[in-house]
C-alpha positions as CSV (number, residue, x, y, z in Angstrom):
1,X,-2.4,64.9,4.2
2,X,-3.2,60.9,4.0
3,X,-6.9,61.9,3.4
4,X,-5.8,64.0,0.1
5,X,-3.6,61.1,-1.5
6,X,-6.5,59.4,-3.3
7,X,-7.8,62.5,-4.9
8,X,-7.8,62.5,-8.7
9,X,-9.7,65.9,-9.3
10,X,-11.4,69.3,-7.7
11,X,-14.7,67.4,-7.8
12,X,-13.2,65.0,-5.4
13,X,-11.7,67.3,-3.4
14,X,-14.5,69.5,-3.3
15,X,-16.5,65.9,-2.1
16,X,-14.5,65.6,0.4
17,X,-13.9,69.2,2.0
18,X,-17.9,70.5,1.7
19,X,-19.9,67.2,1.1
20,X,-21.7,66.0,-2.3
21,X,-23.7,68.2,-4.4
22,X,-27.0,68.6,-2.1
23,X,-25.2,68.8,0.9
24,X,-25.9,72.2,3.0
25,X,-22.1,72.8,3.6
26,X,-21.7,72.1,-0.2
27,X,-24.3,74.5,-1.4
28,X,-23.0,77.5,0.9
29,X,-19.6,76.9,-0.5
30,X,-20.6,76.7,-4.1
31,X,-23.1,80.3,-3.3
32,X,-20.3,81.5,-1.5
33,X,-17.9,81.2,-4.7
34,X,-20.6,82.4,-7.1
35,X,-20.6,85.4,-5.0
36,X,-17.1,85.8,-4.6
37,X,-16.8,85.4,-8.7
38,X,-19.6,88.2,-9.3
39,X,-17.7,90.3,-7.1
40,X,-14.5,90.4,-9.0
41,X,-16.0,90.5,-12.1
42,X,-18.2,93.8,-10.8
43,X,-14.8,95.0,-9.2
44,X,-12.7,94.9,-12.5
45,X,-15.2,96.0,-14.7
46,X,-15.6,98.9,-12.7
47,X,-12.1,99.7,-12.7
48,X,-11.8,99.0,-16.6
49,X,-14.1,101.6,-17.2
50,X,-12.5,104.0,-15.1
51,X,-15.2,104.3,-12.6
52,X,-15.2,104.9,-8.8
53,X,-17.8,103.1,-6.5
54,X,-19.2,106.4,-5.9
55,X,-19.9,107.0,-9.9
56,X,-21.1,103.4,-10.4
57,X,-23.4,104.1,-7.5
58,X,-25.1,107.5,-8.8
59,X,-25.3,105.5,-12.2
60,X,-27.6,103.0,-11.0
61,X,-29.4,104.2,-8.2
62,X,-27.7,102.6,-5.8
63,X,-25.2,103.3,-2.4
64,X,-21.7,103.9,-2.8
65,X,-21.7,101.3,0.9
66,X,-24.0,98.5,-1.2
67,X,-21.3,98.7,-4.3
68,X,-18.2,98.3,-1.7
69,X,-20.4,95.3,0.0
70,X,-20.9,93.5,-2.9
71,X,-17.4,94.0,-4.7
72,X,-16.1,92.5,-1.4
73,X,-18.6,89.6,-1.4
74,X,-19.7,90.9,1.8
75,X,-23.7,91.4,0.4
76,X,-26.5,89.6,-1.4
77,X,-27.3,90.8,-5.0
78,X,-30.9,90.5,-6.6
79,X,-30.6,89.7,-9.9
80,X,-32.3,93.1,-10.7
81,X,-29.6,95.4,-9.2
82,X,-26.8,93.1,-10.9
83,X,-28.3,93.4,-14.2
84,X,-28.5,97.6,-13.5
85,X,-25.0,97.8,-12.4
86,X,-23.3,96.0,-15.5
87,X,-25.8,96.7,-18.3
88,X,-27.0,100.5,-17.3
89,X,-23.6,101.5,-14.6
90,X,-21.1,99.6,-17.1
91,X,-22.6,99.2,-20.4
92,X,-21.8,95.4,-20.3
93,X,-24.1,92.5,-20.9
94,X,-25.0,89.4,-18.8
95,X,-25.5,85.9,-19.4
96,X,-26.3,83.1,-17.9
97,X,-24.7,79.4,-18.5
98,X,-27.1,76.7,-16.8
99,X,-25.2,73.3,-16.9
């Protein structure tokens, strides 16, 4: 716990847990998060508009199997099929912050 008692923010903590911004560890923990984000967000807006995998999945063209991979962060997304499943599956639009 000594390691954690200088620690003034999640920056720090994320410095010191996956390495500085750059680092391999550090950029598969921030993709990993991404990922994990996208999936909920898939996941709830699904569910919000009353939707099963299955329906989201003949929507767009896709597998019920890919929908289940990705809502469990288990799959990689192209930015294609991510557009087709909110904007054509779930009538939602996507953007994009850069900072």
């Amino acid at each position: 716990m000594d390691k954690y008692s200088n620690l003034t923010n999640f920056d720090e903590l994320l410095d010191l847990e996956h390495g500085k911004i750059g680092y391999e560890s550090r950029m598969e923990y921030e993709e990993m998060s991404q990922m994990f984000i996208i999936s909920e967000m898939l996941k709830e807006a699904r569910k919000d508009a009353n939707l099963t995998q299955e329906q989201l999945a003949q929507k767009t063209g896709t597998k019920k199997s890919y929908i289940s991979k990705i809502e469990n962060g288990k799959g990689n997304i192209q930015l294609s099929t991510l557009f087709r499943l909110f904007e054509v599956g779930l009538n939602k639009k996507i953007g994009f912050t850069f900072l």
